[in-house]
C-alpha positions in Angstrom: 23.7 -3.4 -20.3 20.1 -2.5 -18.8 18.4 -5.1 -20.0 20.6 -7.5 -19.8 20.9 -6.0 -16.0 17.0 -6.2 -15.7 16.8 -9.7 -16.8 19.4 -10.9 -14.5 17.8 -9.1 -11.8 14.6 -10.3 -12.8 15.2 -13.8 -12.6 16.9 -13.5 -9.1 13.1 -12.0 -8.0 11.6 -15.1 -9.0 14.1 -17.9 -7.9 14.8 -16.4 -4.6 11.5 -16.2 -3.0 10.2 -20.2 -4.0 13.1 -21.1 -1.6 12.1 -19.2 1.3 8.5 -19.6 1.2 8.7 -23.3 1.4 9.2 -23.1 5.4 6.4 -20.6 5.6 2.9 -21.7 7.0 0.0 -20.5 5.3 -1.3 -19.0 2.0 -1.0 -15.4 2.9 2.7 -15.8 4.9 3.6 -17.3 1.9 3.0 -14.2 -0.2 4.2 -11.9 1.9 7.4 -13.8 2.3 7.4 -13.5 -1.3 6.7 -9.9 -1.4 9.6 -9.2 1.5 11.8 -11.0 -0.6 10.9 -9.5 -3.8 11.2 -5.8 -2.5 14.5 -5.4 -2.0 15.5 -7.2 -5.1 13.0 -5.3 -7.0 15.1 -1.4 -5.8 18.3 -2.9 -6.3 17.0 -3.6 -9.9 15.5 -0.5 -10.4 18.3 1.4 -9.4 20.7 -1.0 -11.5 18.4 -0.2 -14.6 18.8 3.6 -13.7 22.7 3.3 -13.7 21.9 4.4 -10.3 25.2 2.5 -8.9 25.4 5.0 -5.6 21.6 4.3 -5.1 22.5 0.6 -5.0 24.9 1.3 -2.6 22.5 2.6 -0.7 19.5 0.4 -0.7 22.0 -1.9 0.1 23.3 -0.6 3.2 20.1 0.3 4.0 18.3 -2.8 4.2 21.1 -4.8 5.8 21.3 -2.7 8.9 17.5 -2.4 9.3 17.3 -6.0 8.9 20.7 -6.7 11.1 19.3 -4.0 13.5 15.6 -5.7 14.1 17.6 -9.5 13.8 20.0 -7.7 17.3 16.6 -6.5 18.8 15.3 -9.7 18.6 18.3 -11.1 20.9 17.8 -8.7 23.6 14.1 -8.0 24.0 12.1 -11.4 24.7 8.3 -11.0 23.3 6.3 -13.6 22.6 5.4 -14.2 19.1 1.7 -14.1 19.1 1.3 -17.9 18.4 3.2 -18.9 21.1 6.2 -20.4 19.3 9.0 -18.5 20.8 10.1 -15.1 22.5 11.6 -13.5 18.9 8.4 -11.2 17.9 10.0 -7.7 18.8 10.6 -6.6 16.1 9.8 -8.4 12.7 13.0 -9.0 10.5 10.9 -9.9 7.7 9.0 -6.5 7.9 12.6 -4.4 7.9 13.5 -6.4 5.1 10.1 -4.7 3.0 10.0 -1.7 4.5 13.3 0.0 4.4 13.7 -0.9 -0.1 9.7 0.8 0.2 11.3 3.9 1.7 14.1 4.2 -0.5 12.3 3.6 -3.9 10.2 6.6 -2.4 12.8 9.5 -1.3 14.9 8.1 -3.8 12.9 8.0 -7.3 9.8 9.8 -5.7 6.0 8.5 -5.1 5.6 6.4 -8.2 8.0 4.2 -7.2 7.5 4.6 -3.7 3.6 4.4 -3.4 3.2 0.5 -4.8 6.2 -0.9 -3.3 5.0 0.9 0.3 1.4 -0.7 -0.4 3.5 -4.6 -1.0 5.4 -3.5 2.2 1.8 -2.9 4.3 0.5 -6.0 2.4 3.9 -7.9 4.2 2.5 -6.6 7.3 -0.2 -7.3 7.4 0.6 -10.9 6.3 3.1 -11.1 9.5 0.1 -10.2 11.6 -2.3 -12.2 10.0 -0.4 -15.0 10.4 0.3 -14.5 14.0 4.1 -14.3 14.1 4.2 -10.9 14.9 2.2 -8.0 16.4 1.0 -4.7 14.9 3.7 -3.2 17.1 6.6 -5.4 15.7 5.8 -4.7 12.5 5.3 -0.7 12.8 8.6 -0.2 14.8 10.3 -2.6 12.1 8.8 -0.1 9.5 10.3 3.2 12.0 14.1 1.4 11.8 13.7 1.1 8.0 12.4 5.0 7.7 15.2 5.9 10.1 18.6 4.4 7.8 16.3 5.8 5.0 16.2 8.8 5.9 19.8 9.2 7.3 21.4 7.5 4.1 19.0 8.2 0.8 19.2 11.3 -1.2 17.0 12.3 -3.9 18.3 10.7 -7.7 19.2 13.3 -10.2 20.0 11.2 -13.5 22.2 12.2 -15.4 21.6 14.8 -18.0 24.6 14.1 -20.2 26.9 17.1 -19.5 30.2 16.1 -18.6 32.9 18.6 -17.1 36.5 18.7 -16.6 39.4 20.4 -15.3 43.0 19.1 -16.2 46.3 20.7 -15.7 49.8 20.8 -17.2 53.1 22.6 -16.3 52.1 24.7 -19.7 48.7 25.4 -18.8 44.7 24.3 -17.7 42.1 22.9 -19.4 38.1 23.8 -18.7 35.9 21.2 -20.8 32.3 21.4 -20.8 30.6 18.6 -23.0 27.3 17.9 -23.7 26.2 14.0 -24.7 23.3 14.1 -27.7 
C-alpha cells in the first residue's frame, strides 16, 4: 500500500505543476509555481506514506482555507500588483498555497520535514516577488494566514507503536484486551 500510495502521489507531483506553469512568465515564476504546486502534494504524500490519514485531513483543510482565505482577501482589498497588471496583489494565493503544507510538515512530523519544505516555500516567495506579482508584504501575510490554520488545526504525529486495546461487553460479562503487533 505505501508504495504503491507514494508512486501515485509521486506522479501527481510531476503532472500537476507542467500544466500550471505554462501561463507563468519567466524562469524563476515558473519554478516557484512548480514548487507551490509541488508542496502541498508533496505533505499529502508524506502523510499518505505515514498512514497518517487524520494528518491528510488536515493538510487538507489547511491549505484550502489559507488559499480560499487569501483568494476572498483578494476580492475585498484592491492593491496593485507590483507590475501594474491589476488590483489582486494583497495577499498572494500562490504563497498560501506553499506556505501553510511548509507549516504543517513542521508541527506535524517536526524540523526535518519542516525545515526544506519551509526553505521551497521562502524560495516561492521570493519567486512571487521577484517576478513582480506580488510584494514582500503579500507574501509574508500569505505565510501569517497559513501559520494561523496551522497552528489552530495540526497536532504533533505520534505513529503508531503497534499496541492495540479493547473493551467489549456482553450481558455475561467484559472483555479488557491489550495486544501488542511484532
Amino acid at each position: 500500500m505505501k508504495n504503491s500510495f507514494a508512486r501515485g502521489m509521486l506522479m501527481l507531483a510531476l503532472a500537476l505543476p507542467g500544466a500550471a506553469a505554462a501561463s507563468t512568465n519567466s524562469g524563476i515564476d515558473n519554478a516557484g509555481t512548480v514548487v507551490a504546486i509541488a508542496l502541498p502534494v508533496a505533505a499529502a504524500g508524506i502523510s499518505g506514506w505515514k498512514e497518517d490519514w487524520v494528518g491528510l485531513g488536515d493538510v487538507t483543510f489547511e491549505t484550502g482555507a489559507a488559499v480560499g482565505t487569501a483568494l476572498l482577501l483578494k476580492q475585498f482589498v484592491r492593491e496593485k500588483r507590483p507590475d501594474g497588471s491589476d488590483f489582486h496583489s494583497f495577499p498572494s494565493d500562490q504563497a498560501a498555497l506553499a506556505f501553510t503544507p511548509a507549516f504543517y510538515l513542521w508541527d506535524r512530523y517536526g524540523w526535518e520535514y519542516g525545515a526544506p519544505a519551509l526553505a521551497a516555500a521562502t524560495f516561492v516567495g521570493f519567486a512571487r516577488v521577484d517576478s513582480k506579482e506580488h510584494h514582500w508584504w503579500d507574501v509574508a501575510t500569505s505565510a501569517v494566514i497559513g501559520l494561523g490554520y496551522d497552528k489552530l488545526v495540526t497536532t504533533k504525529f505520534y505513529p503508531n507503536e503497534n499496541i492495540y486495546t479493547g473493551v467489549s461487553a456482553t450481558t455475561k460479562g467484559g472483555f479488557i484486551s491489550f495486544n501488542y503487533r511484532w
